[in-house]
C-alpha positions as CSV (number, residue, x, y, z in Angstrom):
1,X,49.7,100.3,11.8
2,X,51.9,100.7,14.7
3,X,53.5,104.1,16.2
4,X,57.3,104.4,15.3
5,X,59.7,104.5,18.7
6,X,62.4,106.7,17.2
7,X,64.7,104.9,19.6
8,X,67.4,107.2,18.1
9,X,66.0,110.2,20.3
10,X,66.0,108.0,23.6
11,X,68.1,109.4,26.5
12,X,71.2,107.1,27.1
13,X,71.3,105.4,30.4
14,X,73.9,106.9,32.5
15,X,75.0,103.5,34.3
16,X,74.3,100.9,31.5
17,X,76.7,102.2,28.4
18,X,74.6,101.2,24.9
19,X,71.5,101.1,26.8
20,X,68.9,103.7,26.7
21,X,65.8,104.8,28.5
22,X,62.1,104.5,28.1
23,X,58.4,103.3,28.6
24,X,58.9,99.5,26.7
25,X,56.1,98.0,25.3
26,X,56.2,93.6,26.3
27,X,54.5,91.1,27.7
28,X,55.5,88.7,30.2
29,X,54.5,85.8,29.6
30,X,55.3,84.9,27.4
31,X,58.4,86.9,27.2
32,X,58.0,89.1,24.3
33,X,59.7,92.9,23.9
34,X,58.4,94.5,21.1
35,X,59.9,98.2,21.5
36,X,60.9,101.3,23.7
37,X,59.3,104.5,23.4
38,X,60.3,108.3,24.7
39,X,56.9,108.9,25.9
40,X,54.2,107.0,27.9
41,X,51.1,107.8,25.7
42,X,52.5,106.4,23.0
43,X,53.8,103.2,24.4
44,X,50.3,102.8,25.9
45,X,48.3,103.2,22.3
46,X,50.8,100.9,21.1
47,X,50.4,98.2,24.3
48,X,46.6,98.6,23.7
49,X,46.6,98.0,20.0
50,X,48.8,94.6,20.4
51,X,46.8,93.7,23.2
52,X,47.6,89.8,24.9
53,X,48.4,91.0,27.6
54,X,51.2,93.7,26.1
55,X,51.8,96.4,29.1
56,X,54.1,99.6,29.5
57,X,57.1,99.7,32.0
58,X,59.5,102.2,32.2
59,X,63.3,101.2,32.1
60,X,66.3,100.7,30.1
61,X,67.0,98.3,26.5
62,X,70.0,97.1,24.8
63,X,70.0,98.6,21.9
64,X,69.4,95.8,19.2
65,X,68.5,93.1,21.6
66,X,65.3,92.3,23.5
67,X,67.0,93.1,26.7
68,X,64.5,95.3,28.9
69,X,65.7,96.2,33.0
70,X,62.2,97.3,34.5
71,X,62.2,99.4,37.8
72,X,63.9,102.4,36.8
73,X,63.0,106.0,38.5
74,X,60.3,107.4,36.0
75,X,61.0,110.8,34.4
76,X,59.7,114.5,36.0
């Protein structure tokens, strides 16, 4: 069972318009996004339960594409 994102509740990202902000859950290599979450813990359980090699970055997605921009300043 995985943990819903409610991507809908995301914080828009003020210099990318129909992008918002988040910890993603992907995987490098190969490239795979799976989703975007509003809070760490979450995005971790989730990166842990798909395991190979699945890991937790926090940035901004285009909605309804598997873009993902890493690097972004972490939330207070």
């Amino acid at each position: 069972m995985s943990v819903r994102s409610l991507v809908k509740n995301l914080p828009a990202d003020p210099d990318m318009p129909g992008w918002v902000l988040g910890w993603a859950v992907g995987r490098n290599d190969p490239w795979s996004f799976f989703d975007i979450y509003a809070d760490k813990n979450v995005a971790e359980i989730e990166a842990e339960r798909l395991g190979d090699g699945h890991t937790v970055k926090y940035g901004s997605h285009r909605l309804g594409t598997d873009e993902f921009m890493g690097g972004g300043e972490e939330p207070r």
